[in-house]
mmCIF file of the N, C-alpha and C atoms, coordinates in Angstrom:
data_MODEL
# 
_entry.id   MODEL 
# 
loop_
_atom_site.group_PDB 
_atom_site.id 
_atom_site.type_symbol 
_atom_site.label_atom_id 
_atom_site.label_alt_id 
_atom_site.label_comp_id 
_atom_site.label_asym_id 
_atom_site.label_entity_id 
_atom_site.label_seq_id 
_atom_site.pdbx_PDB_ins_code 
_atom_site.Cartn_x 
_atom_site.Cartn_y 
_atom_site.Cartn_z 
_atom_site.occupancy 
_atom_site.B_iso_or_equiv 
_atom_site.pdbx_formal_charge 
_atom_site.auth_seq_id 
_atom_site.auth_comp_id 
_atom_site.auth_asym_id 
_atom_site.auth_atom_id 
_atom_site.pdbx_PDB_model_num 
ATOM 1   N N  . UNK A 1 1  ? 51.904  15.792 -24.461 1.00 0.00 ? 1  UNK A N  1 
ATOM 2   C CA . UNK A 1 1  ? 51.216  14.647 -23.916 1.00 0.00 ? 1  UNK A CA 1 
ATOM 3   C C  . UNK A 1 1  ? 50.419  15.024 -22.664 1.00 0.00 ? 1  UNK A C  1 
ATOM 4   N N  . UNK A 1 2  ? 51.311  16.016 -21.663 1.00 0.00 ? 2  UNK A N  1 
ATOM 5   C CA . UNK A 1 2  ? 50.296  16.107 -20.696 1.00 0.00 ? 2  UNK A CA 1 
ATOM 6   C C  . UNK A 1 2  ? 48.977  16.876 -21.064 1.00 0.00 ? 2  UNK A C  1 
ATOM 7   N N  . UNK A 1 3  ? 48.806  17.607 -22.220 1.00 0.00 ? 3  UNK A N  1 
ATOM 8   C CA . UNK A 1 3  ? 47.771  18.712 -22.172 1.00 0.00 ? 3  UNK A CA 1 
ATOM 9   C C  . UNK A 1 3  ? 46.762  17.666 -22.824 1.00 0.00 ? 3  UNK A C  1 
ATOM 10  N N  . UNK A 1 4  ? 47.266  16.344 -23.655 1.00 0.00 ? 4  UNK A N  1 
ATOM 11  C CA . UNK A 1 4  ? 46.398  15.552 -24.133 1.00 0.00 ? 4  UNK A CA 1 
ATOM 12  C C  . UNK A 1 4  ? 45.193  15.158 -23.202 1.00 0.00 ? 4  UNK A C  1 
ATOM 13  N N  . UNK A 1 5  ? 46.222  14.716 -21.955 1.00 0.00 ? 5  UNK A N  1 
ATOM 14  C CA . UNK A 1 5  ? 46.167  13.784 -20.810 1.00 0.00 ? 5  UNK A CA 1 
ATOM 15  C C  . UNK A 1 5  ? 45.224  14.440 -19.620 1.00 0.00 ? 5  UNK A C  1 
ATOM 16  N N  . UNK A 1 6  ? 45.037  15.826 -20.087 1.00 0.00 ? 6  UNK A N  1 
ATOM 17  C CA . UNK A 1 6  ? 44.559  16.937 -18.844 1.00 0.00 ? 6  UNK A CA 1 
ATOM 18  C C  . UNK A 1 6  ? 43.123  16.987 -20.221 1.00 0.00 ? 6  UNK A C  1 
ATOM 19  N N  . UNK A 1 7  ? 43.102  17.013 -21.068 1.00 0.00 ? 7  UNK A N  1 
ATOM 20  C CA . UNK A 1 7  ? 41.842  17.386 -21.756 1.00 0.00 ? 7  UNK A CA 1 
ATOM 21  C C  . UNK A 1 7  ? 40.869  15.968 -22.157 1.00 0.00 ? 7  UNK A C  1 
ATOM 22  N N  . UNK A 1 8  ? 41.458  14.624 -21.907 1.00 0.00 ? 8  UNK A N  1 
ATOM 23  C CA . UNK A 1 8  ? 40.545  13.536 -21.551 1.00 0.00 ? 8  UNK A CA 1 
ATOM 24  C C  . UNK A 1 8  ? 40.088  13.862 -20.086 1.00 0.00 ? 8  UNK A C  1 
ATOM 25  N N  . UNK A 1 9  ? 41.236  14.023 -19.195 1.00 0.00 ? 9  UNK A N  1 
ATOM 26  C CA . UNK A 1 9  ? 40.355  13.954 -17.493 1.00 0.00 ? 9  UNK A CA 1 
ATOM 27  C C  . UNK A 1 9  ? 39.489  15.047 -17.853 1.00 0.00 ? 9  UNK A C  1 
ATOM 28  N N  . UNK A 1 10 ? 39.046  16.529 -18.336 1.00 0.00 ? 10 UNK A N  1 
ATOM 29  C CA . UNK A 1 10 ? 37.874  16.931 -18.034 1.00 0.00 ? 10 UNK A CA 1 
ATOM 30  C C  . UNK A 1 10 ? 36.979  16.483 -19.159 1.00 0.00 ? 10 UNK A C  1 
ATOM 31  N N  . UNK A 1 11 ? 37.569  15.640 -20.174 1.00 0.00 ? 11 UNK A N  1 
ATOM 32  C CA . UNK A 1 11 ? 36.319  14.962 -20.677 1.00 0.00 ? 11 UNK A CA 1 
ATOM 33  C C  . UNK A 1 11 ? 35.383  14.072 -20.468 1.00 0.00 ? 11 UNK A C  1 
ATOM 34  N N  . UNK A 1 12 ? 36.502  13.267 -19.569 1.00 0.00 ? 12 UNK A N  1 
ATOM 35  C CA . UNK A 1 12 ? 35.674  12.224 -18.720 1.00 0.00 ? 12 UNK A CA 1 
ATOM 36  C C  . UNK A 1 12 ? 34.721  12.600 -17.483 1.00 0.00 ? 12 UNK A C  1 
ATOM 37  N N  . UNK A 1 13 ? 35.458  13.825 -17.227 1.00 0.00 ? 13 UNK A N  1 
ATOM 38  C CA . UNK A 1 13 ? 34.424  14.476 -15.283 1.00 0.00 ? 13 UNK A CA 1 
ATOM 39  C C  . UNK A 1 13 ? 33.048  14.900 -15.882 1.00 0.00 ? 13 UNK A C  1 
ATOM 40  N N  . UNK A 1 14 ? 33.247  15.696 -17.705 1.00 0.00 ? 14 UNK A N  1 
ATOM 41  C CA . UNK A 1 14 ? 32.432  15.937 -18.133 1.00 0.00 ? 14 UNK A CA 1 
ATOM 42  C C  . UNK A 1 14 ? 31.051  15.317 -18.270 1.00 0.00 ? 14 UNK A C  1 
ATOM 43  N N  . UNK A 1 15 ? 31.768  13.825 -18.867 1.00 0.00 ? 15 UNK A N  1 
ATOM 44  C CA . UNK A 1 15 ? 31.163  12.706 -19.326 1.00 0.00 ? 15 UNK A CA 1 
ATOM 45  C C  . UNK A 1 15 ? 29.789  12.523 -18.047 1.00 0.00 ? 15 UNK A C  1 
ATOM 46  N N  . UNK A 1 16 ? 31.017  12.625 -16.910 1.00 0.00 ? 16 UNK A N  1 
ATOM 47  C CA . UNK A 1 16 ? 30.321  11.973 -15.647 1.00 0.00 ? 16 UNK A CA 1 
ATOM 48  C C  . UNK A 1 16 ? 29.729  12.805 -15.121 1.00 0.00 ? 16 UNK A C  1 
ATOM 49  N N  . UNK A 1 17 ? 29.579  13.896 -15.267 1.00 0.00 ? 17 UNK A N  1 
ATOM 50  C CA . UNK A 1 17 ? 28.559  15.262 -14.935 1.00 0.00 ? 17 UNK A CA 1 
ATOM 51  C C  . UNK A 1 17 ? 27.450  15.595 -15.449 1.00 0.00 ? 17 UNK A C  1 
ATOM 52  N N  . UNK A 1 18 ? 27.443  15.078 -16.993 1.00 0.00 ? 18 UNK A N  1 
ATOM 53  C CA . UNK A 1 18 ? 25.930  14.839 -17.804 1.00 0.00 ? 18 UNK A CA 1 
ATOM 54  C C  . UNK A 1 18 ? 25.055  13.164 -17.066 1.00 0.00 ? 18 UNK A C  1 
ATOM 55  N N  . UNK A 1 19 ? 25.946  12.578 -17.017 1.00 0.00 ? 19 UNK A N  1 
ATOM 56  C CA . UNK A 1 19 ? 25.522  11.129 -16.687 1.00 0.00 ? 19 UNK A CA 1 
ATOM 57  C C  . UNK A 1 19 ? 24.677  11.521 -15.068 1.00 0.00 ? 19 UNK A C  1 
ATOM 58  N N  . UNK A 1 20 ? 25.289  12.335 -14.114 1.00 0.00 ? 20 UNK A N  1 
ATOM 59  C CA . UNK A 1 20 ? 24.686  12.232 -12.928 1.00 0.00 ? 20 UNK A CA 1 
ATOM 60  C C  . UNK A 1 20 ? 23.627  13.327 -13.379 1.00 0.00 ? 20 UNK A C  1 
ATOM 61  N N  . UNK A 1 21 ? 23.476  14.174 -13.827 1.00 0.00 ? 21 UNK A N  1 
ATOM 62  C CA . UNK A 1 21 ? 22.574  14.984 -14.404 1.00 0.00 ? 21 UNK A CA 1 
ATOM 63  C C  . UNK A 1 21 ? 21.544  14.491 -14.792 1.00 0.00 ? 21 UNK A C  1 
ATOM 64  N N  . UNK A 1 22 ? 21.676  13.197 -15.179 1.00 0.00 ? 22 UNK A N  1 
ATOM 65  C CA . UNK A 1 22 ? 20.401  12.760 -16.471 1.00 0.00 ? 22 UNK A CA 1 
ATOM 66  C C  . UNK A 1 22 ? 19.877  11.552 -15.300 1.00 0.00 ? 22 UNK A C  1 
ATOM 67  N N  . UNK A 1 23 ? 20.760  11.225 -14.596 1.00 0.00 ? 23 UNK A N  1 
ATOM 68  C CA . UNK A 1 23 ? 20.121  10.023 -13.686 1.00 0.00 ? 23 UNK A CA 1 
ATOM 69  C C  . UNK A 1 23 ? 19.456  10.666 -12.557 1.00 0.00 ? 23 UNK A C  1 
ATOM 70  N N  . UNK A 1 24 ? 19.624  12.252 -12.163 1.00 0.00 ? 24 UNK A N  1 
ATOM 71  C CA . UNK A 1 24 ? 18.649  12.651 -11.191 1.00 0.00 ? 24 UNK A CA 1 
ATOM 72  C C  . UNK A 1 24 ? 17.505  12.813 -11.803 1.00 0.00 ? 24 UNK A C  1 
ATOM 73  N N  . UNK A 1 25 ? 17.679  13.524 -13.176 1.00 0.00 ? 25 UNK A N  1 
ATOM 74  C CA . UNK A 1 25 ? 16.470  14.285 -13.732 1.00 0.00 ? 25 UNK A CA 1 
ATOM 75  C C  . UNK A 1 25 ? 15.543  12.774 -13.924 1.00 0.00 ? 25 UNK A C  1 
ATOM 76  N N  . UNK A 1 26 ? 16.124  11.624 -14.518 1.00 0.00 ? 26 UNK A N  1 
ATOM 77  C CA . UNK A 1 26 ? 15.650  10.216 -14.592 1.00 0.00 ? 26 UNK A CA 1 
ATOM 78  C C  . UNK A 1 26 ? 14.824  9.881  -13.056 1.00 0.00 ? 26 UNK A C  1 
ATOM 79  N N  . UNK A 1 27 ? 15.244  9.949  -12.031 1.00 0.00 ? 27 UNK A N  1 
ATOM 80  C CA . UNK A 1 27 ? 15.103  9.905  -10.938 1.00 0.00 ? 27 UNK A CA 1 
ATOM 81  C C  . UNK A 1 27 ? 13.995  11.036 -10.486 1.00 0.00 ? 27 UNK A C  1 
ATOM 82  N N  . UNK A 1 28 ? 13.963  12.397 -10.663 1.00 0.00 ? 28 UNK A N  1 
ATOM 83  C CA . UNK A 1 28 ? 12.615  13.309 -10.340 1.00 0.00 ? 28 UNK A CA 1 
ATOM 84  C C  . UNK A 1 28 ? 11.638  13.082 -11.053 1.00 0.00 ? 28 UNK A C  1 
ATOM 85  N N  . UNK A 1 29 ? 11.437  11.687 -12.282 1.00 0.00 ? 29 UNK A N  1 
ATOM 86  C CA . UNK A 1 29 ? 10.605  11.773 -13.097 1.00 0.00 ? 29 UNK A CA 1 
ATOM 87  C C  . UNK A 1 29 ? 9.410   10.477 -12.598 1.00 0.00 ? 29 UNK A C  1 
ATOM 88  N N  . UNK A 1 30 ? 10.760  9.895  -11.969 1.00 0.00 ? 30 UNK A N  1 
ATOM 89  C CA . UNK A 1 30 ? 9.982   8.351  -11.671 1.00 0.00 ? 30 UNK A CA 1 
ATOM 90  C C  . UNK A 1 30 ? 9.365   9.117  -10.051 1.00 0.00 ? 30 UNK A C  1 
ATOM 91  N N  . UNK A 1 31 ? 10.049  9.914  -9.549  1.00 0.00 ? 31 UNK A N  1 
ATOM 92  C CA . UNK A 1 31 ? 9.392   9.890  -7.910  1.00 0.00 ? 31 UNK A CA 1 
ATOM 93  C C  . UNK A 1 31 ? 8.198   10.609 -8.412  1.00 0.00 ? 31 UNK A C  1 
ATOM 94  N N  . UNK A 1 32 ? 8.419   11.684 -9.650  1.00 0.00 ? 32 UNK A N  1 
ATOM 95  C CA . UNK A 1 32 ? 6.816   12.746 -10.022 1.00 0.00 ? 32 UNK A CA 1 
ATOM 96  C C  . UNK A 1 32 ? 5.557   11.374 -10.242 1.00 0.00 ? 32 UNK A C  1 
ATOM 97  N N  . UNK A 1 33 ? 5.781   10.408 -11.160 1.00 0.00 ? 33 UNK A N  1 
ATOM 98  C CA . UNK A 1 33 ? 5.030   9.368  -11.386 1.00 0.00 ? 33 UNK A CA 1 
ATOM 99  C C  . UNK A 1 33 ? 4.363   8.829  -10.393 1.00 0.00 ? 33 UNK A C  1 
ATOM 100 N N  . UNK A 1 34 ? 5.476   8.774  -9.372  1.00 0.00 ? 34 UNK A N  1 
ATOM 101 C CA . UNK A 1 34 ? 4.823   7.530  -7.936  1.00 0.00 ? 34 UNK A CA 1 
ATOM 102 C C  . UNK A 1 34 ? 4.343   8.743  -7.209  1.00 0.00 ? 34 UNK A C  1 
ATOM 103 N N  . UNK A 1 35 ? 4.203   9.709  -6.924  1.00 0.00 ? 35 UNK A N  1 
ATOM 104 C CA . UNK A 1 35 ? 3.699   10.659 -6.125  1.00 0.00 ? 35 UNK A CA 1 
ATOM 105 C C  . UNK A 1 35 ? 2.573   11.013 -6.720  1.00 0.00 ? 35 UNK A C  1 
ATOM 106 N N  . UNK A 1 36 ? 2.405   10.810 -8.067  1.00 0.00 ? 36 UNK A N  1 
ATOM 107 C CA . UNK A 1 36 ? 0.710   11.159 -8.663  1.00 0.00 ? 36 UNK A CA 1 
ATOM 108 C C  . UNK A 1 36 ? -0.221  10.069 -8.417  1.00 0.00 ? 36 UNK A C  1 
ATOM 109 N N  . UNK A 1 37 ? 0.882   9.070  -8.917  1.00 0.00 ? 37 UNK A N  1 
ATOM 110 C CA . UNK A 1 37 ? -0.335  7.609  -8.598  1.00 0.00 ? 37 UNK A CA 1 
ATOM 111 C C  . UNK A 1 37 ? -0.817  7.690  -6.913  1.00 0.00 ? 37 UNK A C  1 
ATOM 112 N N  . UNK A 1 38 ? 0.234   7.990  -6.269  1.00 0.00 ? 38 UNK A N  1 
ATOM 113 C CA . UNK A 1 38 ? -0.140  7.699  -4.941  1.00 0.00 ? 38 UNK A CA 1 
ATOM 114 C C  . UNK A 1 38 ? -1.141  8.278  -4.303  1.00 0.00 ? 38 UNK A C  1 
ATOM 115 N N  . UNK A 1 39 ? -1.538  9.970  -5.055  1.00 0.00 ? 39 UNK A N  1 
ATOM 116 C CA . UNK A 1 39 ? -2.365  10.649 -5.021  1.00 0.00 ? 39 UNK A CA 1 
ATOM 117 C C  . UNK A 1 39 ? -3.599  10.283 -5.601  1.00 0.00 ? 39 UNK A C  1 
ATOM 118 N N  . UNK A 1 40 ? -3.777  10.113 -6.257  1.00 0.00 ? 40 UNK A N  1 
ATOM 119 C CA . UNK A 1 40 ? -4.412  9.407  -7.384  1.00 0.00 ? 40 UNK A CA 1 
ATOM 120 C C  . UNK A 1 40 ? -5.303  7.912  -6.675  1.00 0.00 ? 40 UNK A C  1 
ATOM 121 N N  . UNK A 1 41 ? -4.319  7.066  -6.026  1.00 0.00 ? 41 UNK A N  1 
ATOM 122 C CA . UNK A 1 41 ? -4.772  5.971  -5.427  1.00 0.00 ? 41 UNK A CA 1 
ATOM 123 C C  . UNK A 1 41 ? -5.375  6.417  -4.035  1.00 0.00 ? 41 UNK A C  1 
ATOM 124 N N  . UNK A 1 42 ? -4.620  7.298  -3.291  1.00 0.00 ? 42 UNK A N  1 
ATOM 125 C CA . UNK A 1 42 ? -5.625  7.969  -2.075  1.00 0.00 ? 42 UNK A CA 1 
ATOM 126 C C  . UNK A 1 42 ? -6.852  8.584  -2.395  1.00 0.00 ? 42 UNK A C  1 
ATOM 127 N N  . UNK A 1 43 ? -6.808  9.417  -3.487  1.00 0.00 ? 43 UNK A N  1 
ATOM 128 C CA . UNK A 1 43 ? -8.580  10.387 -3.794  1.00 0.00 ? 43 UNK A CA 1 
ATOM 129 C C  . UNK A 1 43 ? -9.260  8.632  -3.887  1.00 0.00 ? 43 UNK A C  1 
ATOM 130 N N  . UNK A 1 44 ? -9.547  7.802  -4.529  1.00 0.00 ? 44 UNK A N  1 
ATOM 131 C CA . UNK A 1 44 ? -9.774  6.588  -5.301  1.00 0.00 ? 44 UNK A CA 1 
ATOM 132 C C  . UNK A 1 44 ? -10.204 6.227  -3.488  1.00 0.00 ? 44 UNK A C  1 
ATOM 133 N N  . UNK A 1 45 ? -9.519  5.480  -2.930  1.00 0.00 ? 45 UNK A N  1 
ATOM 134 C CA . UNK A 1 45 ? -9.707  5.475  -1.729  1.00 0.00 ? 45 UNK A CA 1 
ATOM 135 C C  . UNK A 1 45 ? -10.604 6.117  -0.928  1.00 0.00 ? 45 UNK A C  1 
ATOM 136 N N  . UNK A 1 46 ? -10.447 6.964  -0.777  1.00 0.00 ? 46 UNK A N  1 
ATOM 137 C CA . UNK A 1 46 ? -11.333 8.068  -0.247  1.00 0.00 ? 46 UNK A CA 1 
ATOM 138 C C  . UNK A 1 46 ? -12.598 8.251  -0.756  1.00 0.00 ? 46 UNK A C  1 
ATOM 139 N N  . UNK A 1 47 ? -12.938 8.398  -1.642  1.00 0.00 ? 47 UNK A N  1 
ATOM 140 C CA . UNK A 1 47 ? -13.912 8.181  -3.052  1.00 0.00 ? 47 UNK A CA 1 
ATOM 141 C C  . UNK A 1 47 ? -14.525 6.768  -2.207  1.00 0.00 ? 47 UNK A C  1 
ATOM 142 N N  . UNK A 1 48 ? -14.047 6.045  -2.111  1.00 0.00 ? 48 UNK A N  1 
ATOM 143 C CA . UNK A 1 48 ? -14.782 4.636  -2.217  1.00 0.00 ? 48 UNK A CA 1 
ATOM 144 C C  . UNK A 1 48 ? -15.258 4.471  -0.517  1.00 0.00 ? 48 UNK A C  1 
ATOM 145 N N  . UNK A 1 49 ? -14.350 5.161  0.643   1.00 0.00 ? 49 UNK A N  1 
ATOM 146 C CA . UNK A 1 49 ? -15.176 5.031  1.707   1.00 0.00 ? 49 UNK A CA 1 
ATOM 147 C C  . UNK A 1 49 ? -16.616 6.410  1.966   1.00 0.00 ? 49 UNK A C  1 
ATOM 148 N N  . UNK A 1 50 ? -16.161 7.255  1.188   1.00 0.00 ? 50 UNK A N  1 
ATOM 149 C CA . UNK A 1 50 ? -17.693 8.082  1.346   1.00 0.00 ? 50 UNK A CA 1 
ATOM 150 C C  . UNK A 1 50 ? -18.822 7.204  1.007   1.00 0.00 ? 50 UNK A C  1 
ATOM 151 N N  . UNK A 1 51 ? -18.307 6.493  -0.214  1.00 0.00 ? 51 UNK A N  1 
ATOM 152 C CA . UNK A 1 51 ? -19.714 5.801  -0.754  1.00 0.00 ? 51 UNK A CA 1 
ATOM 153 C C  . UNK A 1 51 ? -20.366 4.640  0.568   1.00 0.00 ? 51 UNK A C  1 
ATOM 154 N N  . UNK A 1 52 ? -19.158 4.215  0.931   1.00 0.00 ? 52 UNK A N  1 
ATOM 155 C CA . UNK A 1 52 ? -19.901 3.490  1.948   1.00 0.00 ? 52 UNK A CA 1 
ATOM 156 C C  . UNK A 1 52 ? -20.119 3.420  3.311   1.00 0.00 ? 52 UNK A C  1 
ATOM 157 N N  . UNK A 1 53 ? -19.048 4.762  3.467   1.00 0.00 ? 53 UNK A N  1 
ATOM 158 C CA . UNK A 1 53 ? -20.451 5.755  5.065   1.00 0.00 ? 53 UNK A CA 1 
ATOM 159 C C  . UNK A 1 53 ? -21.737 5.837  4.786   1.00 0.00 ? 53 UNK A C  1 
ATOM 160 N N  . UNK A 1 54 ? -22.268 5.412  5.572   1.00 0.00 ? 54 UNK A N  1 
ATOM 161 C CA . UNK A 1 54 ? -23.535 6.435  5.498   1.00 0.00 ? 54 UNK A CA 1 
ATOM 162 C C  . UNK A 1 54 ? -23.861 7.800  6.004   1.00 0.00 ? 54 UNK A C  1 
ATOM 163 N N  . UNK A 1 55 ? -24.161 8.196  4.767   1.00 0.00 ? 55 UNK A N  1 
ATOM 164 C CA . UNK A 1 55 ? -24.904 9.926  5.048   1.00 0.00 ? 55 UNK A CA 1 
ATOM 165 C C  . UNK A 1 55 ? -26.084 10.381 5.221   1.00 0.00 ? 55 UNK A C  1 
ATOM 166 N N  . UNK A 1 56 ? -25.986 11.138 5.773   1.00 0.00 ? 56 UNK A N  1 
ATOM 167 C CA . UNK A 1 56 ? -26.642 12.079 6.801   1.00 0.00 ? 56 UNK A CA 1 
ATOM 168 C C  . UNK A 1 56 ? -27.611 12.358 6.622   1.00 0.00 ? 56 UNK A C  1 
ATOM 169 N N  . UNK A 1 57 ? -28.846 11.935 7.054   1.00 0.00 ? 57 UNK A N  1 
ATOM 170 C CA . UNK A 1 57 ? -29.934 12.459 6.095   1.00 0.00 ? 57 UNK A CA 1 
ATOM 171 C C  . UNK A 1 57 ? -30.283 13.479 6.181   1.00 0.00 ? 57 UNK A C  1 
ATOM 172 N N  . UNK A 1 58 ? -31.144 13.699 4.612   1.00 0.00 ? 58 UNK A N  1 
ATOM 173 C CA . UNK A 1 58 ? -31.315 14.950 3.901   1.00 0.00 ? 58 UNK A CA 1 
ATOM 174 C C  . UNK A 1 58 ? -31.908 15.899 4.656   1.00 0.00 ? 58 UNK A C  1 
ATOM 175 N N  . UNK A 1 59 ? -31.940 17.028 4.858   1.00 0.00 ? 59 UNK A N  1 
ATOM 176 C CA . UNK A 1 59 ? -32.801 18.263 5.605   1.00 0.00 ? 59 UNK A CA 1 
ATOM 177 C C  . UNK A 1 59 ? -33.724 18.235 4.265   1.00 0.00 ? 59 UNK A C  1 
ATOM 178 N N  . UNK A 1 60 ? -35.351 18.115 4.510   1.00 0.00 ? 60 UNK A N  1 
ATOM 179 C CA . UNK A 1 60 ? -36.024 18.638 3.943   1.00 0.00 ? 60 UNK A CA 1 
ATOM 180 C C  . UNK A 1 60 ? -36.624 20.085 4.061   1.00 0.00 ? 60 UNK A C  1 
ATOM 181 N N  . UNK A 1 61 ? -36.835 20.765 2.733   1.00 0.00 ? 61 UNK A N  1 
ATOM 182 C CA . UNK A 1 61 ? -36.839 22.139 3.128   1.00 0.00 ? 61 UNK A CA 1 
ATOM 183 C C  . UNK A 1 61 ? -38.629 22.240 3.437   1.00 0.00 ? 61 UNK A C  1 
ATOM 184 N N  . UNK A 1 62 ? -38.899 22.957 4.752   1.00 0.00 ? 62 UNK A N  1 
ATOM 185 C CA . UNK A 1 62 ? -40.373 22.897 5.034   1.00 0.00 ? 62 UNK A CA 1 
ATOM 186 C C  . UNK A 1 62 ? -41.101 24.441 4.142   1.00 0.00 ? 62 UNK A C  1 
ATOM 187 N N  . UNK A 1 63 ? -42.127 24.296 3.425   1.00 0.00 ? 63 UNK A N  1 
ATOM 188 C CA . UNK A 1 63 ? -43.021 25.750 3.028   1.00 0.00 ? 63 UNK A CA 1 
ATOM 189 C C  . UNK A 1 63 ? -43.007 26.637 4.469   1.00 0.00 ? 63 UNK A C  1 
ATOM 190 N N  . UNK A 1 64 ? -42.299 28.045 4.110   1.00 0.00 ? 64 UNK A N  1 
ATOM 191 C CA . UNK A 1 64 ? -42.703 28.909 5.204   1.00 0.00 ? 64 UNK A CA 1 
ATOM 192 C C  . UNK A 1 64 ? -44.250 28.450 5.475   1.00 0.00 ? 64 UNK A C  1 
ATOM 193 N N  . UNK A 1 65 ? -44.181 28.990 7.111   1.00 0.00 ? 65 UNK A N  1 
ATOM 194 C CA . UNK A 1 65 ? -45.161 28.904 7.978   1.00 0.00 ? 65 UNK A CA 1 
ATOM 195 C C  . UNK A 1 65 ? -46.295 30.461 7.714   1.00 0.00 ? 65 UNK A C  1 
ATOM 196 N N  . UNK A 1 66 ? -47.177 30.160 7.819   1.00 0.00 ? 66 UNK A N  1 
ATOM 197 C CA . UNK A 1 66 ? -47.750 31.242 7.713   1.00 0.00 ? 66 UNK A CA 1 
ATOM 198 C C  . UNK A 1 66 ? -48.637 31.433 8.959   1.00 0.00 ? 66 UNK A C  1 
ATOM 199 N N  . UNK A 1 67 ? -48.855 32.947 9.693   1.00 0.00 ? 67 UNK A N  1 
ATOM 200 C CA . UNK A 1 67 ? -49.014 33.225 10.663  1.00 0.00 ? 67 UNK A CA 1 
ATOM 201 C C  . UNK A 1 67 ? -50.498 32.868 11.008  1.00 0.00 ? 67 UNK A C  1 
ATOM 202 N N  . UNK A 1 68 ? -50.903 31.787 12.408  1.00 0.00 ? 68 UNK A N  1 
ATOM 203 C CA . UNK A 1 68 ? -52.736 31.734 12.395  1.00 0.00 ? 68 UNK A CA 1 
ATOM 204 C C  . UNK A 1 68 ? -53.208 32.830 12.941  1.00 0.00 ? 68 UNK A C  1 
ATOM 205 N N  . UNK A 1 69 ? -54.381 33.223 12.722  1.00 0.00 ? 69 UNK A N  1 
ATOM 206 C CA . UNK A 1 69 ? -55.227 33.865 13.233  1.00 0.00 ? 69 UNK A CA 1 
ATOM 207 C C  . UNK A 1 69 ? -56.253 33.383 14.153  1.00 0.00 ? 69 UNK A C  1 
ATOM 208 N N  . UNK A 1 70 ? -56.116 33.398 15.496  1.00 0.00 ? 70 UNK A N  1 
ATOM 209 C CA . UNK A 1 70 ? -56.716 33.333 16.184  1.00 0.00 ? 70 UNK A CA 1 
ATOM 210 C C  . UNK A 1 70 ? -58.459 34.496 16.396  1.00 0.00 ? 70 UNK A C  1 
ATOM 211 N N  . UNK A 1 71 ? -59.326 34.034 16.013  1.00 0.00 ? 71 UNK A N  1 
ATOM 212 C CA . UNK A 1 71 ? -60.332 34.524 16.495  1.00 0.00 ? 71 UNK A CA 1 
ATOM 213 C C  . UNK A 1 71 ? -61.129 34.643 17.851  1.00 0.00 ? 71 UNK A C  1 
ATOM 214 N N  . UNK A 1 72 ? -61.132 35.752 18.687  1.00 0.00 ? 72 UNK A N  1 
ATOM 215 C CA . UNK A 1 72 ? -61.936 35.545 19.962  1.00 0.00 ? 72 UNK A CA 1 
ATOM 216 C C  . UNK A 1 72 ? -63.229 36.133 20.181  1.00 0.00 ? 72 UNK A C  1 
# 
């Protein structure tokens, strides 16, 4: 009876060792989710105040200069 009684208790610690196992891995899956969106919702963010800074205006590129000749 006791060896019965000793091979439920590590069936049960067992039991309860897959169970906390599966509720972290459950748990790193939902924080991976909210940490992408959150990323995801900051670029989005970010994205949307460039558009409505205003930027800088453009450098236009000038034709090289070409050297005058002075006549005297």
């Amino acid at each position: 009876m006791s060896i019965l009684s000793r091979f439920s208790e590590k069936e049960r610690d067992d039991h309860r060792y897959q169970s906390r196992q599966e509720a972290l891995r459950v748990q790193r899956s939902i924080q991976r989710m909210l940490d992408e969106a959150r990323a995801a919702t900051d670029e989005a963010r970010a994205g949307e105040q460039a558009a409505r800074s205003p930027s800088p205006p453009e450098r236009q590129e000038s034709a090289p200069r070409r050297p005058c000749r002075v006549s005297s």
